[in-house]
C-alpha positions as CSV (number, residue, x, y, z in Angstrom):
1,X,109.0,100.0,82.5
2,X,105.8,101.3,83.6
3,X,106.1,102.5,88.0
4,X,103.0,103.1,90.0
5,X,103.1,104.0,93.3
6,X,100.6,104.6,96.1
7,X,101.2,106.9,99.1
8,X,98.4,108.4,101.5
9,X,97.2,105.5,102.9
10,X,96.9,105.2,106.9
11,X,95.0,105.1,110.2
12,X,91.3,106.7,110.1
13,X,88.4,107.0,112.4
14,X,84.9,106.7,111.2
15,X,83.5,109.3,109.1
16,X,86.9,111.0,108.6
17,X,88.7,111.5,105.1
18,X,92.1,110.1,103.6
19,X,93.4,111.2,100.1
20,X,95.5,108.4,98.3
21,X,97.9,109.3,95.8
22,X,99.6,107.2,92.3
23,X,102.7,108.6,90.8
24,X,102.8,106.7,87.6
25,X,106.3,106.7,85.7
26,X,107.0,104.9,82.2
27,X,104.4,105.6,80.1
28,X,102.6,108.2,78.1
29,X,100.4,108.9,81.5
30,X,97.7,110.9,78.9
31,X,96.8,107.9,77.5
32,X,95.7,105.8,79.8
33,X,92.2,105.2,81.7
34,X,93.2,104.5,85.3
35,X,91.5,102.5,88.1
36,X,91.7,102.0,91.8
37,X,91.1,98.6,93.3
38,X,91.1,97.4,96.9
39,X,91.6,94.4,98.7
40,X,90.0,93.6,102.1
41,X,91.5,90.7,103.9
42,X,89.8,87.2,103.2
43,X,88.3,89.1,100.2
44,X,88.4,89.5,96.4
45,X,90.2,92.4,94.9
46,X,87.4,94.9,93.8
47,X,87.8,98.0,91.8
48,X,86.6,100.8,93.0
49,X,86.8,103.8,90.8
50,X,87.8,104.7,87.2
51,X,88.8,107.9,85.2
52,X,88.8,107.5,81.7
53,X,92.3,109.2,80.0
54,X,91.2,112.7,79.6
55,X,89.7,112.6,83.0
56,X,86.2,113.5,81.3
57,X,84.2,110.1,82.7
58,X,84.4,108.8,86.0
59,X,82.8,105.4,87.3
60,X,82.6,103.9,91.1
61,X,81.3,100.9,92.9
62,X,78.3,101.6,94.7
63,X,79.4,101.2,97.6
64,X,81.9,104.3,97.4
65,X,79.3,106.4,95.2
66,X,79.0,109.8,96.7
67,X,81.7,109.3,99.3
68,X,85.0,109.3,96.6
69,X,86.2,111.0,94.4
70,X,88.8,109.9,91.5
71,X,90.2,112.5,90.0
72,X,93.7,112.7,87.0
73,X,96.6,115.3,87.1
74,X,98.0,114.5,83.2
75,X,100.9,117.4,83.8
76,X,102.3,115.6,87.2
77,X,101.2,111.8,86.4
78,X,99.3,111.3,88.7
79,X,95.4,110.0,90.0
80,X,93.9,110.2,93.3
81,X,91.1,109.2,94.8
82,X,89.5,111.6,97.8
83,X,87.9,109.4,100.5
84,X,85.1,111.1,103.0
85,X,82.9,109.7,105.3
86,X,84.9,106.7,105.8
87,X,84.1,103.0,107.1
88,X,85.3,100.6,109.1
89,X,84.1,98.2,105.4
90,X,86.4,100.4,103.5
91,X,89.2,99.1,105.6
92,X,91.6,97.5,102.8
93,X,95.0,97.6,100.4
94,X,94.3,100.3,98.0
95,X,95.7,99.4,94.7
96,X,96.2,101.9,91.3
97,X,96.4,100.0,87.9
98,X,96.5,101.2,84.5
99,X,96.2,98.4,81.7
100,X,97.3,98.8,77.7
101,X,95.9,96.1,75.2
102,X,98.4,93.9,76.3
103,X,99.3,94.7,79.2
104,X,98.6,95.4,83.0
105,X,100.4,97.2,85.9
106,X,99.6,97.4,89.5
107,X,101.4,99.4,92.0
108,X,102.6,98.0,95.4
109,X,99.3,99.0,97.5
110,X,98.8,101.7,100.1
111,X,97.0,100.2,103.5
112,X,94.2,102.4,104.7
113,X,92.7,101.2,108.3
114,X,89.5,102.8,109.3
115,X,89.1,102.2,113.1
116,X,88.0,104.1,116.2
């Protein structure tokens, strides 16, 4: 049965940085392309970065381009995804996923607050 789960999340002021972490357990971690995804209250989920399986292609939303940084560790199972400069709009529930052809698994969401 395929685990994620998200730590690192928390209370930030403006302009300051938060590193989230995804232990993934239950698969063959190499494999798989993974994504981070938020969800802001009243608002749609909305993914914002992806690392392909070897960790050689990266994509981001544009509103997190420059600012964070996803990154894979294929030895310890695990992705991250650096945040600097932070905003009060990045204020959400930070969510990893991985998805197979048939399949899709989130983990349980991380809260990260950015507030003065």
């Amino acid at each position: 049965q395929v685990r994620l789960v998200e730590s690192g999340g928390g209370l930030v002021q403006p302009g300051g940085s938060l590193r989230l972490s995804c232990a993934a357990s239950g698969l063959s971690f190499s494999r798989y392309g993974m994504n981070w995804y938020r969800q802001a209250p009243g608002k749609d989920r909305e993914l914002v970065a992806s690392i392909t399986s070897n960790g050689g292609s990266t994509n981001y939303a544009d509103s997190v381009k420059g600012r964070f940084t996803i990154s894979r560790d294929n030895a310890k199972n695990t992705v991250s995804l650096q945040m600097n400069s932070l905003k009060p709009e990045d204020t959400a529930v930070y969510y990893c996923k991985v998805s197979g052809q048939w399949w899709s698994s989130w983990g349980q969401g991380t809260q990260v607050t950015v507030s003065s």
